[in-house]
Backbone as a printed PyTorch tensor [residue, N CA C, xyz], in Angstrom:
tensor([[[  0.8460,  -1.2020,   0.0000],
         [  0.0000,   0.0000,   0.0000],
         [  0.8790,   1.2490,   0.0000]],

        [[  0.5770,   2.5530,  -0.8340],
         [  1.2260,   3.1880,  -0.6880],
         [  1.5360,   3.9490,   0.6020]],

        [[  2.5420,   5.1290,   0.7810],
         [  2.6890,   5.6590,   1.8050],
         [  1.7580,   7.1510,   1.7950]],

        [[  0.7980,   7.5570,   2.6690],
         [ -0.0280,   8.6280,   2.8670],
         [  0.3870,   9.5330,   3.6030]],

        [[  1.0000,  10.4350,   3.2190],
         [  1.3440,  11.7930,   4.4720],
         [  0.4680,  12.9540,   4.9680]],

        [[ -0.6290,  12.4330,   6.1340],
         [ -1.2300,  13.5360,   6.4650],
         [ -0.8740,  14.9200,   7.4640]],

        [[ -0.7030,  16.0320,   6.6350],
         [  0.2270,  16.7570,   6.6890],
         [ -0.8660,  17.5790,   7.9800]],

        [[  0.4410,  17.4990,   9.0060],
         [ -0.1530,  17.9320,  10.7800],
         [  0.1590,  19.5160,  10.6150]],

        [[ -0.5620,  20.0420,  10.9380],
         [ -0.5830,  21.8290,  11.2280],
         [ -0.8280,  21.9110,  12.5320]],

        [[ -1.1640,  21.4230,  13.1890],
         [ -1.2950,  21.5980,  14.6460],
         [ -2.2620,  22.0790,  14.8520]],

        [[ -3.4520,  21.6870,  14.2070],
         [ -4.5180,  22.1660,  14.3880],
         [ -5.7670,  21.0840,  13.9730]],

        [[ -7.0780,  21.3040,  14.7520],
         [ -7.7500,  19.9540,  14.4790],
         [ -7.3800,  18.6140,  14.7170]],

        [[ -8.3570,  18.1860,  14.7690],
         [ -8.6600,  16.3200,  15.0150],
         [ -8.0250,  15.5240,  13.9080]],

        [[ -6.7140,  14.8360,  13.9500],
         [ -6.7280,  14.0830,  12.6560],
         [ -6.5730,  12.9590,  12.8830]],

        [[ -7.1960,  12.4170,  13.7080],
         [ -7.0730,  11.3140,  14.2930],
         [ -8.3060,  10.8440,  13.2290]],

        [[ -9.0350,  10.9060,  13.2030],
         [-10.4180,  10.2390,  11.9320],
         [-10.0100,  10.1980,  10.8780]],

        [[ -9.0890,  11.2300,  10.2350],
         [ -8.9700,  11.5220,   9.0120],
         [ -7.7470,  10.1870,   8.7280]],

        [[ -6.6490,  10.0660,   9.5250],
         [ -5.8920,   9.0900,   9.7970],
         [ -6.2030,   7.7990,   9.7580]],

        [[ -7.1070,   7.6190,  10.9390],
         [ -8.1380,   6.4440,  10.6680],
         [ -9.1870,   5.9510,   9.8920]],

        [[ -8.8770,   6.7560,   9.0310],
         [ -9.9750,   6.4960,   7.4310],
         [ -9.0020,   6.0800,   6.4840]],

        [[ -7.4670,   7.0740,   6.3170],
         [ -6.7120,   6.8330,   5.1350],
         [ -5.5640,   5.7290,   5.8800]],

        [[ -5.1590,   5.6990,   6.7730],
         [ -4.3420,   4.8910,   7.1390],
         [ -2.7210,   5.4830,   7.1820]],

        [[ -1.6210,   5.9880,   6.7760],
         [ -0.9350,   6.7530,   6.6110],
         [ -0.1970,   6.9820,   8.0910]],

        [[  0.2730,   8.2390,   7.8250],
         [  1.3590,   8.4790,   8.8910],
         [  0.9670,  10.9320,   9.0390]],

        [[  0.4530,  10.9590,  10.1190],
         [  0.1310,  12.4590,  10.3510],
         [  1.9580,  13.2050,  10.9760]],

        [[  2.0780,  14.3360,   9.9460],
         [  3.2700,  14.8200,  10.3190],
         [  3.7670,  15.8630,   9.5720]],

        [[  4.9700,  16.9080,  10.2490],
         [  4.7790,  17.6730,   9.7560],
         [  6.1090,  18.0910,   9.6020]],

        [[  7.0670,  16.9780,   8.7580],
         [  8.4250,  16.7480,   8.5920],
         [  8.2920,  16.8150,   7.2970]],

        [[  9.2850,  17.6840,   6.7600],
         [  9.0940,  18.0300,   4.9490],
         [  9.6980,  16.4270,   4.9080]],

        [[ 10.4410,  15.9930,   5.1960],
         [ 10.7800,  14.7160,   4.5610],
         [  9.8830,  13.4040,   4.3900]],

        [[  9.5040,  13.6030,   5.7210],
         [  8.7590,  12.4680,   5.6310],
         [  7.6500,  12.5000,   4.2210]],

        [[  7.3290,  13.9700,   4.4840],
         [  6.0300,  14.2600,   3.3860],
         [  6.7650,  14.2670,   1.9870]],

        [[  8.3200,  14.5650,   1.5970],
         [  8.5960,  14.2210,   0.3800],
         [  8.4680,  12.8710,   0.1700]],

        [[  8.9350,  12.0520,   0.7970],
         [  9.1090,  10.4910,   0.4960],
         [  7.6380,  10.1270,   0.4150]],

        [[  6.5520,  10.4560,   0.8010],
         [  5.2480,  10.1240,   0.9570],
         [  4.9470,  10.0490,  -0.6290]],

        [[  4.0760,   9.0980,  -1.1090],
         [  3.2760,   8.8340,  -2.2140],
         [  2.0790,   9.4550,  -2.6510]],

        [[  1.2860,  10.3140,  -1.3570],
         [  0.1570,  10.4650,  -1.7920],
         [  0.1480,  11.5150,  -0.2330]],

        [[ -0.5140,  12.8270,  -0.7630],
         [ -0.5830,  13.8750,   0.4560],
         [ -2.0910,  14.1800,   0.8370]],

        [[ -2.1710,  14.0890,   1.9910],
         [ -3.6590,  15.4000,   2.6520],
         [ -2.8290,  16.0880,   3.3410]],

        [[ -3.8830,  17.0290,   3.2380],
         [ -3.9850,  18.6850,   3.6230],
         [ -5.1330,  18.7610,   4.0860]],

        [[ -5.4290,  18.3950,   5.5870],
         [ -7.1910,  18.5080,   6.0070],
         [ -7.0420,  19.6490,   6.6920]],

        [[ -7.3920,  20.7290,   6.9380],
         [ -7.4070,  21.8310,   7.3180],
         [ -8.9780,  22.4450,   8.5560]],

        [[ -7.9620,  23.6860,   9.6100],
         [ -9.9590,  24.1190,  10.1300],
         [ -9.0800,  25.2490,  10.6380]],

        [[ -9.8550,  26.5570,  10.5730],
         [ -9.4770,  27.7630,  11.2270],
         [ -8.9020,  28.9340,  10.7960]],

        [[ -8.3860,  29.5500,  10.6520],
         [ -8.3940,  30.7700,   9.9380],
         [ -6.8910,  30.6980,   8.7130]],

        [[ -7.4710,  31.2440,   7.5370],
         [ -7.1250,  31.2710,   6.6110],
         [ -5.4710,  31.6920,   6.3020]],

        [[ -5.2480,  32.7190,   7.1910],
         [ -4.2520,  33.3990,   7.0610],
         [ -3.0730,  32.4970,   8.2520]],

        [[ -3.7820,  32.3270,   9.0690],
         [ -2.9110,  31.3460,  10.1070],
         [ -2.6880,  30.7440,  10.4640]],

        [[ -2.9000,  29.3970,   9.4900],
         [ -3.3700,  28.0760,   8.8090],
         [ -2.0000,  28.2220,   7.7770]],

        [[ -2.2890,  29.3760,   6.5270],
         [ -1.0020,  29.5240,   5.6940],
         [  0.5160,  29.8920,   6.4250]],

        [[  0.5170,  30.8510,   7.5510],
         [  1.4190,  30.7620,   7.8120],
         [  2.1960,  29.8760,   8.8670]],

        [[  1.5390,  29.4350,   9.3680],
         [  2.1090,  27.5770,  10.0320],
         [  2.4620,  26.1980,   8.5830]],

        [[  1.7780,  26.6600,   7.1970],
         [  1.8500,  25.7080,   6.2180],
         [  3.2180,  26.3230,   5.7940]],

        [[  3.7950,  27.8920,   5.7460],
         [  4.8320,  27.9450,   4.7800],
         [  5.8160,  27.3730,   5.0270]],

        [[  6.4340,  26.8290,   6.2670],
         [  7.8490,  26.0610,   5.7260],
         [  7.8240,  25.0010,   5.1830]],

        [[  6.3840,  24.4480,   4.6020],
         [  6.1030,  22.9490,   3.9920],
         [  5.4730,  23.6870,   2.5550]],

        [[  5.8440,  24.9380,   2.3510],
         [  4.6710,  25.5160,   1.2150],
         [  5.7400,  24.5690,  -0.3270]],

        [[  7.0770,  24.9280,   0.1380],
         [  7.6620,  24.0220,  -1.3270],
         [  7.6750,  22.9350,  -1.5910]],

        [[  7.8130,  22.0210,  -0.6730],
         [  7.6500,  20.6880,  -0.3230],
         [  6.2760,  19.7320,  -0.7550]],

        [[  5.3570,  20.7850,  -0.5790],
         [  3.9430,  20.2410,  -0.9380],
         [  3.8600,  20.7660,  -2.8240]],

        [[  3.8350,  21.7750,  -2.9000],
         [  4.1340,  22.0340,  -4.5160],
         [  5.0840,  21.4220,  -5.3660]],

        [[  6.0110,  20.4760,  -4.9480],
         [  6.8450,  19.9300,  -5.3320],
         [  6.1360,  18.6290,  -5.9920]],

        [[  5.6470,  18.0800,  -4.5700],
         [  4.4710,  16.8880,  -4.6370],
         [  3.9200,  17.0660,  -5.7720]],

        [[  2.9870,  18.5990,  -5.6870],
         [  1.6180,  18.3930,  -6.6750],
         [  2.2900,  18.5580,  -7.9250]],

        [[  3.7450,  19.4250,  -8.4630],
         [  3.6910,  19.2670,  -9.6970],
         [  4.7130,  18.1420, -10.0460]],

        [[  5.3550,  16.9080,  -8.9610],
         [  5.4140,  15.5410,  -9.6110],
         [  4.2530,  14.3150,  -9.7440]],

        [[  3.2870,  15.1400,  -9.5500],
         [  1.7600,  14.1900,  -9.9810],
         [  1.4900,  13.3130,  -9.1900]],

        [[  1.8460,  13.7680,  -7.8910],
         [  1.2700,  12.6820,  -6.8510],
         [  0.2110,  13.0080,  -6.5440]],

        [[ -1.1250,  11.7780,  -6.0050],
         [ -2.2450,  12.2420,  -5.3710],
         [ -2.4710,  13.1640,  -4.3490]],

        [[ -3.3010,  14.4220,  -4.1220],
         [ -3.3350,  15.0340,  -3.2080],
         [ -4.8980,  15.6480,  -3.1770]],

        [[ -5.1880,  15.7290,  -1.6590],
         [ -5.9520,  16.0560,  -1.2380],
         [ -6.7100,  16.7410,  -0.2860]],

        [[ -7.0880,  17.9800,  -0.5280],
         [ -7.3150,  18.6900,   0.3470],
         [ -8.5810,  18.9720,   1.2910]],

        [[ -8.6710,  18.5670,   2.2070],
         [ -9.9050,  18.8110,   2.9100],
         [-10.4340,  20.0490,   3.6660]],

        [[-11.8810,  20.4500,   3.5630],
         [-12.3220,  21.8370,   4.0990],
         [-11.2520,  23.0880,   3.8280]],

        [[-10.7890,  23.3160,   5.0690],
         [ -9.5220,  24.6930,   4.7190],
         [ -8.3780,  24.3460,   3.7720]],

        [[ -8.4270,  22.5650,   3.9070],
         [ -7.5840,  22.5990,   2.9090],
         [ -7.6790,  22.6190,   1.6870]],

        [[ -9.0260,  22.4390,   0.8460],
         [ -9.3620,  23.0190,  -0.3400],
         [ -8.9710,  24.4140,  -0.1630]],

        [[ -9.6680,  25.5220,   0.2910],
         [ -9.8140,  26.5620,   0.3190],
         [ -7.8660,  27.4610,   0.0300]],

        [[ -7.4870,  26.5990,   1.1770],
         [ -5.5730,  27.2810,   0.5200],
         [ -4.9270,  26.9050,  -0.4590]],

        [[ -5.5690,  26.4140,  -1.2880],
         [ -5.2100,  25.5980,  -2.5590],
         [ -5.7140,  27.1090,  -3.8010]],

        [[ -6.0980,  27.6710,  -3.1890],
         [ -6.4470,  29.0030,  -4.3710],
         [ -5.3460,  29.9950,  -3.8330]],

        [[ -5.8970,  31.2010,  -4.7880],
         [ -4.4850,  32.6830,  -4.5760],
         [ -4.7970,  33.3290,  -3.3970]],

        [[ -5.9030,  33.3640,  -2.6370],
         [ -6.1580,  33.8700,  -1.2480],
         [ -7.3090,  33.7820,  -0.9360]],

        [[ -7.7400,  34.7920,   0.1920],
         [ -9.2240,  35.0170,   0.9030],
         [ -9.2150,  35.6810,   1.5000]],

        [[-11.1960,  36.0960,   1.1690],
         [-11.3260,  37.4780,   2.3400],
         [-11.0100,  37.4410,   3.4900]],

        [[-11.0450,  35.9270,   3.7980],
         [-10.8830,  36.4240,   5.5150],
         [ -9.3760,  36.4680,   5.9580]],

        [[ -8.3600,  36.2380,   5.0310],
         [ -7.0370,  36.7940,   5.7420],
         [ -6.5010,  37.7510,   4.2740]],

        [[ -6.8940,  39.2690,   4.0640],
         [ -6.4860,  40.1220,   3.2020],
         [ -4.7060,  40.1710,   2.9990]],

        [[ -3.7010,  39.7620,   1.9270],
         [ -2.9260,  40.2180,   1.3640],
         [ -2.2860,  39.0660,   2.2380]],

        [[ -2.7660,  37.8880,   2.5260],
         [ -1.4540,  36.7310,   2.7480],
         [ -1.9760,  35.8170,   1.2090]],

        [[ -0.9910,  35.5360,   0.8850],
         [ -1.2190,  34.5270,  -0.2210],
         [ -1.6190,  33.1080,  -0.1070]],

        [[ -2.5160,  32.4110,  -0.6140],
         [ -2.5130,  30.8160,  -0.9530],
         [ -1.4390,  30.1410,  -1.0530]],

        [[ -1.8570,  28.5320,  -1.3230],
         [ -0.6650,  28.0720,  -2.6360],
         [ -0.9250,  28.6460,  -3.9200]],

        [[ -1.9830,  28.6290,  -4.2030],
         [ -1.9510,  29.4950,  -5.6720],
         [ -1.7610,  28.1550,  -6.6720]],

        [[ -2.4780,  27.0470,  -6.2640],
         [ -2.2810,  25.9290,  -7.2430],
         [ -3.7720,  26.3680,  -8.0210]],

        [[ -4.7090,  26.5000,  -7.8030],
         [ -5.5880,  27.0410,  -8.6970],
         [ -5.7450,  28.3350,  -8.5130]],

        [[ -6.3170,  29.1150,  -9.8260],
         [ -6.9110,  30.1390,  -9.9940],
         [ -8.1650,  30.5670,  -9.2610]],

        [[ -8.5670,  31.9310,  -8.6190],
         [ -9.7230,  32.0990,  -7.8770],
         [ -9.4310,  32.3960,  -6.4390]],

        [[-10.4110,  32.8940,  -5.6860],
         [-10.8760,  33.6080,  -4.6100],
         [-11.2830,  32.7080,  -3.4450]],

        [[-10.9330,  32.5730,  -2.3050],
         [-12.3140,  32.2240,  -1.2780],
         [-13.1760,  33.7070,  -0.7260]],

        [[-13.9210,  33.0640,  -0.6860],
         [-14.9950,  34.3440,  -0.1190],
         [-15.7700,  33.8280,   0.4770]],

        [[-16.4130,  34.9660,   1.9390],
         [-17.4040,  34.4610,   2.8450],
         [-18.8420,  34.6420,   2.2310]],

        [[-19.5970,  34.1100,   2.9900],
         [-21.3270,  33.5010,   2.5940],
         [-21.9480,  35.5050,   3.1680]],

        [[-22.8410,  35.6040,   2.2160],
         [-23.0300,  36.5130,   1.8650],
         [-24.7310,  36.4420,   2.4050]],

        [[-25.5930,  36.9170,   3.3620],
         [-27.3010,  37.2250,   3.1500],
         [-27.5760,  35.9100,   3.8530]],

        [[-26.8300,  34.5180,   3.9990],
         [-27.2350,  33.3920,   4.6510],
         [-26.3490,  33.4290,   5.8480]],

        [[-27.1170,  32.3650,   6.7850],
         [-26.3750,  31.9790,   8.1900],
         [-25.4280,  31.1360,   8.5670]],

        [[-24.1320,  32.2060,   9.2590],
         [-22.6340,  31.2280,   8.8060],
         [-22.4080,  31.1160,  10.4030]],

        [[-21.8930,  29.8800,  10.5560],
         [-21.4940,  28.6950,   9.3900],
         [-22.3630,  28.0970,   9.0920]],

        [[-21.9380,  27.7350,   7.7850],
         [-22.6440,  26.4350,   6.8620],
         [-22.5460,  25.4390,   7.7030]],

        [[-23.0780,  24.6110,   8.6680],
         [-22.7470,  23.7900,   9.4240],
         [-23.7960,  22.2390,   9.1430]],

        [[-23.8180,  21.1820,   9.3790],
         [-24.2000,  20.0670,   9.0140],
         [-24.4590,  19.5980,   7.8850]],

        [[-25.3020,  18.5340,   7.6060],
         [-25.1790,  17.7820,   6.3040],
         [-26.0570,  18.6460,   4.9410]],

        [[-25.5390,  18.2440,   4.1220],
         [-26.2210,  18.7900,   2.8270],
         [-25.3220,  17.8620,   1.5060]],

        [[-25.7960,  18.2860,   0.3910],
         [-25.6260,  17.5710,  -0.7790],
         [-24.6160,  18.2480,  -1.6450]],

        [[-23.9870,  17.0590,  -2.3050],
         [-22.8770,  17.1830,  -3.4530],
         [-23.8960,  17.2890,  -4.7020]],

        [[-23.4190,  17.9900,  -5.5260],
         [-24.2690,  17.5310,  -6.9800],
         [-22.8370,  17.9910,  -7.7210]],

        [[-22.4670,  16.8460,  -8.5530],
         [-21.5170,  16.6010,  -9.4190],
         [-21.6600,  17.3520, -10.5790]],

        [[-20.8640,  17.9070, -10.9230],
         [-20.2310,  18.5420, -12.3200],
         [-19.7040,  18.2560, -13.4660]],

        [[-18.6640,  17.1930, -12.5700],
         [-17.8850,  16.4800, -13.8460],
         [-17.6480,  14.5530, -13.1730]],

        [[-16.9530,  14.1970, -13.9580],
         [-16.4890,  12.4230, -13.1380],
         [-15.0470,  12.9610, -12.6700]],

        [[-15.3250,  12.2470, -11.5100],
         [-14.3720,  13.1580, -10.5000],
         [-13.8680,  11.4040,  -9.9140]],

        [[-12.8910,  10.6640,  -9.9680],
         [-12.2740,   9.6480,  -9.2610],
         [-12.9690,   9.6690,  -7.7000]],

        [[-12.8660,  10.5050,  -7.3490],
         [-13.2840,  10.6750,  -5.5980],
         [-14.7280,  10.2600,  -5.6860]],

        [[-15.8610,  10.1520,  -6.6450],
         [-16.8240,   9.8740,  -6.6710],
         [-17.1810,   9.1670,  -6.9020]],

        [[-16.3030,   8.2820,  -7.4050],
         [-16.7230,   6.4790,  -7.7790],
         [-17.5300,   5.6800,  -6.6260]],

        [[-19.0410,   5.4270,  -7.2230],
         [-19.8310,   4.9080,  -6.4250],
         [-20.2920,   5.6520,  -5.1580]],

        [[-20.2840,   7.2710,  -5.5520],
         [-21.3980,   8.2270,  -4.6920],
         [-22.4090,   8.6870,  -5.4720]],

        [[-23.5540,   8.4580,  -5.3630],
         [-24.8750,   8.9750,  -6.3400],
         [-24.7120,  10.3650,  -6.1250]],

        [[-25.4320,  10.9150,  -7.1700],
         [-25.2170,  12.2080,  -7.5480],
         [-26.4710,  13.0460,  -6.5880]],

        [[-26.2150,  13.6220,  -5.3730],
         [-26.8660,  14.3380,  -4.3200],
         [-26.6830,  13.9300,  -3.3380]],

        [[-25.8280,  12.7280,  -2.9430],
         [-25.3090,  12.1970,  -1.7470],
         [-24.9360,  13.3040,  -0.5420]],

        [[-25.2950,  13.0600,   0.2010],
         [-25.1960,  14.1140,   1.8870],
         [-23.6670,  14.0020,   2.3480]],

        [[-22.9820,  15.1490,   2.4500],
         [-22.3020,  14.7390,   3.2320],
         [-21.9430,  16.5460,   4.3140]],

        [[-20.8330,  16.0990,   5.1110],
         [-21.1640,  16.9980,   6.4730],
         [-19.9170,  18.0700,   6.1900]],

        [[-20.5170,  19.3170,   6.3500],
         [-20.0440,  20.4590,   6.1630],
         [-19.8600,  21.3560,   7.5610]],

        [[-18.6920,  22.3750,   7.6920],
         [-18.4780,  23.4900,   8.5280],
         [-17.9260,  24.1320,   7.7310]],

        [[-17.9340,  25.3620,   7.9560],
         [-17.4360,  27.0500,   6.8840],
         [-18.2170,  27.6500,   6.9420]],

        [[-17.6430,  28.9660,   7.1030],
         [-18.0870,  30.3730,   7.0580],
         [-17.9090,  30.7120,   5.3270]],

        [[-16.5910,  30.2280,   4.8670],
         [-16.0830,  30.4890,   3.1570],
         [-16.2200,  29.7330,   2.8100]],

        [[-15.5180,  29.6840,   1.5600],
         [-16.2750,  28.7870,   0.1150],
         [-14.9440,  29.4180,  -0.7480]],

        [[-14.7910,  28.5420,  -1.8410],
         [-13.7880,  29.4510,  -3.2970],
         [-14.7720,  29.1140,  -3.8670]],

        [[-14.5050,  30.4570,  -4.8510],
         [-14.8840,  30.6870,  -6.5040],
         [-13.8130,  30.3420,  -7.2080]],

        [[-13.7600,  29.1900,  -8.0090],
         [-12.7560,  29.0470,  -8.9990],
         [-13.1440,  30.2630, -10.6640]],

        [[-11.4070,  30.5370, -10.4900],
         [-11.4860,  31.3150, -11.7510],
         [-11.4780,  30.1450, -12.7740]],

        [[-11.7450,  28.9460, -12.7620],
         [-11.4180,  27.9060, -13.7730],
         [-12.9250,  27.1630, -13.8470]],

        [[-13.6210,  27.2370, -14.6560],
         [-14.9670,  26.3460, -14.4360],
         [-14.8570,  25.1230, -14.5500]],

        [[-13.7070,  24.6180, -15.4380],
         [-13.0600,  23.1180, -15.6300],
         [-12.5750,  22.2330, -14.3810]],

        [[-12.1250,  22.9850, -13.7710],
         [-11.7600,  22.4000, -12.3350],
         [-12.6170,  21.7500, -11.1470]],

        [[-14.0110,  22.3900, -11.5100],
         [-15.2330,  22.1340, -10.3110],
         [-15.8140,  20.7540, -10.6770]],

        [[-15.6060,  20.0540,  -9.5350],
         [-15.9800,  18.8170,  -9.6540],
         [-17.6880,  18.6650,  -9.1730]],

        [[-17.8030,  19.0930,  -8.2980],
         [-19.4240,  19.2570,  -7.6410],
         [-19.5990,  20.8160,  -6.3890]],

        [[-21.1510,  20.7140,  -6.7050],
         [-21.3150,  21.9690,  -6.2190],
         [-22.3570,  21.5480,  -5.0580]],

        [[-22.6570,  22.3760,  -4.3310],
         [-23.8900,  22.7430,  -3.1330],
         [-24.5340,  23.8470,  -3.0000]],

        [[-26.0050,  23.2610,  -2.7040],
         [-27.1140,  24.6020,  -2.3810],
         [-27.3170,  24.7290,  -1.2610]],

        [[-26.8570,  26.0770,  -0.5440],
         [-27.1990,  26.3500,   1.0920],
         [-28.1340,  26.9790,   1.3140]],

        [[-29.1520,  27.0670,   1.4750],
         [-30.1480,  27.8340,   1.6370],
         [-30.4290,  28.2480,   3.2050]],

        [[-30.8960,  29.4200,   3.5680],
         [-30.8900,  29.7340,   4.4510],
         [-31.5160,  31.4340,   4.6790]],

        [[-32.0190,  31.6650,   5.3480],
         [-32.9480,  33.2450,   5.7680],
         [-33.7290,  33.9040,   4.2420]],

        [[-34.1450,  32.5210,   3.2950],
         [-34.8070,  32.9230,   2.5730],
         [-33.8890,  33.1890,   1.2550]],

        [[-32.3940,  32.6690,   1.5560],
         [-31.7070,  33.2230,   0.2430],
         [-30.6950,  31.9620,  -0.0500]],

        [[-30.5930,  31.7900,  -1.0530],
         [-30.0730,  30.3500,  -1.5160],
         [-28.6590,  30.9210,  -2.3040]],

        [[-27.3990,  29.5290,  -2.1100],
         [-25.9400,  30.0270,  -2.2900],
         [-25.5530,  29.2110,  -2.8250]],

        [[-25.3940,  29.1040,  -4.0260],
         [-24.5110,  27.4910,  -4.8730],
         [-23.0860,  27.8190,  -4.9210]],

        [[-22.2490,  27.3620,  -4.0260],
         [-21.3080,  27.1320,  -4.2870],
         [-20.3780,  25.8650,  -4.1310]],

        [[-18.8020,  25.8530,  -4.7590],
         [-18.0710,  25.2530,  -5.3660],
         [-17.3800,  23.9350,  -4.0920]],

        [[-18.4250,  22.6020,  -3.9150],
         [-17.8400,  21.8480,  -3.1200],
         [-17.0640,  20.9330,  -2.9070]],

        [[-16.5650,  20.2390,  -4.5880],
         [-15.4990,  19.6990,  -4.6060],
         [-14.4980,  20.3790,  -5.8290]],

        [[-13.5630,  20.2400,  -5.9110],
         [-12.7610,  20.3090,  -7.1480],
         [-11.8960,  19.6300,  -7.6600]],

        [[-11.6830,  19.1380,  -9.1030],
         [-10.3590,  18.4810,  -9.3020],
         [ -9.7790,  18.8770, -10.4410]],

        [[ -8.4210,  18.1240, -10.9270],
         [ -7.9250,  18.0690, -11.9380],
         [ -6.5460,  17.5720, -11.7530]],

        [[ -6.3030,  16.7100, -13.0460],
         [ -5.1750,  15.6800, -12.4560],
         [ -4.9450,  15.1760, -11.4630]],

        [[ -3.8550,  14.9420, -10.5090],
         [ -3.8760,  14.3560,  -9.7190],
         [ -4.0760,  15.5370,  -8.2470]],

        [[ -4.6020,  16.6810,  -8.5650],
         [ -5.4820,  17.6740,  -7.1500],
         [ -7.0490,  17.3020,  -6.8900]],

        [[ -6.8050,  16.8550,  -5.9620],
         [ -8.6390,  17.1060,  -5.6310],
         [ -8.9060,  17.4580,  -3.6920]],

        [[ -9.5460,  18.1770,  -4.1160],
         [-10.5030,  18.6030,  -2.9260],
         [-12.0370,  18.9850,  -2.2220]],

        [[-12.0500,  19.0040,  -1.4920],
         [-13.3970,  18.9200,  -1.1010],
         [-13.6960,  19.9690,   0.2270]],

        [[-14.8740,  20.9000,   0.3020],
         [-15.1690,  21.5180,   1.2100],
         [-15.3080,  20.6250,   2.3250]],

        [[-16.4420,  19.6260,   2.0460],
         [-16.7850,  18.8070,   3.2490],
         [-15.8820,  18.1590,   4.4860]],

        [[-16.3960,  17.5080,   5.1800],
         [-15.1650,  16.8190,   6.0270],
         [-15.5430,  15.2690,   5.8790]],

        [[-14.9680,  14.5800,   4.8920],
         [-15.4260,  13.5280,   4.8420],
         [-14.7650,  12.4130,   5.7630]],

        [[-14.5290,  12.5020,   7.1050],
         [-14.3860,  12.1330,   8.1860],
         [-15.1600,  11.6040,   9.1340]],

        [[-16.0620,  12.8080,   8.8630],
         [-17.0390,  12.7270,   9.5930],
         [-18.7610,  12.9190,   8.3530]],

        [[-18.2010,  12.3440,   7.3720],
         [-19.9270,  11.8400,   6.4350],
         [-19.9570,  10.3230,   6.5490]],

        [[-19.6050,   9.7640,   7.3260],
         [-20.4170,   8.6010,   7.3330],
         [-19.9260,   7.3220,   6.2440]],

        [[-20.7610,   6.7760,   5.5360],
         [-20.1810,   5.8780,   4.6990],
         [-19.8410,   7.0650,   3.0680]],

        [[-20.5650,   7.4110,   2.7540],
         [-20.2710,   7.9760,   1.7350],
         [-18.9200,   8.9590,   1.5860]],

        [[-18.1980,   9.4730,   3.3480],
         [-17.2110,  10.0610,   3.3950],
         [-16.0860,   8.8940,   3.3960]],

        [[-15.9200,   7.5210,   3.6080],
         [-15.4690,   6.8000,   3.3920],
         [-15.2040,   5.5310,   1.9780]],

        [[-16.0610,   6.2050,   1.5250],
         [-16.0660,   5.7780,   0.5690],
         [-14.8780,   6.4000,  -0.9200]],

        [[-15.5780,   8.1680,  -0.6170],
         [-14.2070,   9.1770,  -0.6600],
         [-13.3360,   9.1880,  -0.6320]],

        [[-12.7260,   8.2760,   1.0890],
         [-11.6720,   8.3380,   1.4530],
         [-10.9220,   6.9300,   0.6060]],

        [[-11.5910,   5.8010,   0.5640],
         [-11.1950,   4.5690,   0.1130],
         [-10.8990,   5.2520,  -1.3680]],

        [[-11.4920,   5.7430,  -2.5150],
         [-11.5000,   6.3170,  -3.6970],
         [-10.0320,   6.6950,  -3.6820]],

        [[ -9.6840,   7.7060,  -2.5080],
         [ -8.6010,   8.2300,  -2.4220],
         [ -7.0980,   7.7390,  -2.5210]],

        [[ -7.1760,   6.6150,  -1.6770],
         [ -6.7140,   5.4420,  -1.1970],
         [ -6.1800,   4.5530,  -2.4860]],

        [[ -6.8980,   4.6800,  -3.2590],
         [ -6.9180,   3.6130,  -4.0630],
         [ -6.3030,   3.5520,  -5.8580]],

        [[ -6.0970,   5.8490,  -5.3350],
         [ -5.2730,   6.2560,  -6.9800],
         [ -4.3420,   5.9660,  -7.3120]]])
């Protein structure tokens, strides 16, 4: 089986996320170079999240452009773009094009279960029906500047005003997901096995 490096920020539970992919949680550029296949599960603020990630910021870009699997969960989708409102003028990785931005007229956080609806065939979705539930926290969201990249989207509705935005994304060997599929149940494991299995 390959080797999984779930990359520790010192922040959050990764004890589930661990115990779903199997792997090794840490936050040793080496270990994570020699690793086969990376997460990035992420929770908490944008800007200070990136700057606990930068002494691993080359190390992980290294990864994604020798085409290893990677995967980013919740915040860790979200630092995978050029920035966000909620930490002004610190940078992303800047592996995709686009914005995060906070929920706008609805009630944040986005908190419990709601639905994927697929975009494109996304590997991570092998054998999830198309509206499958799975469990969400965030205040933000990205807008990809790339429409090619969005793998599935979600409708939040809430105080009368409804918000489709961007809940998984991929391309080549990047994919990520707002959700925490840790904690969705079988269908977040199923994700995770998908993952597991590139």
């Amino acid at each position: 089986m390959s080797l999984i490096a779930v990359v520790d920020l010192g922040i959050g539970n990764l004890a589930n996320v661990r115990k779903a992919l199997g792997g090794v949680v840490t936050s040793d550029p080496y270990e994570i170079e020699k690793a086969e296949k990376l997460v990035l599960p992420g929770v908490g603020n944008f800007g200070a999240v990136m700057e606990r990630l930068e002494p691993l910021r080359g190390v992980i870009l290294d990864a994604i452009n020798e085409g290893k699997p990677f995967l980013g969960i919740c915040l860790g989708l979200q630092l995978l773009f050029e920035g966000s409102e909620e930490s002004p003028g610190r940078p992303g990785l800047g592996v995709f094009r686009g914005n995060v931005v906070r929920f706008q007229g609805v009630r944040t956080p986005h908190i419990g279960w709601n639905q994927l609806w697929k975009r494109k065939d996304c590997p991570l979705f092998e054998g999830i029906k198309d509206g499958a539930y799975f469990y969400f926290v965030h205040s933000y969201y990205a807008e990809p500047g790339e429409e090619e990249i969005i793998a599935g989207v979600t409708d939040y509705e809430s105080k009368g005003r409804k918000v489709v935005f961007t809940s998984a994304v991929c391309r080549e060997n990047v994919y990520a997901v707002q959700f925490h599929p840790e904690k969705s149940g079988r269908n977040g494991l199923t994700v995770m096995r998908n993952f597991r299995g590139l």
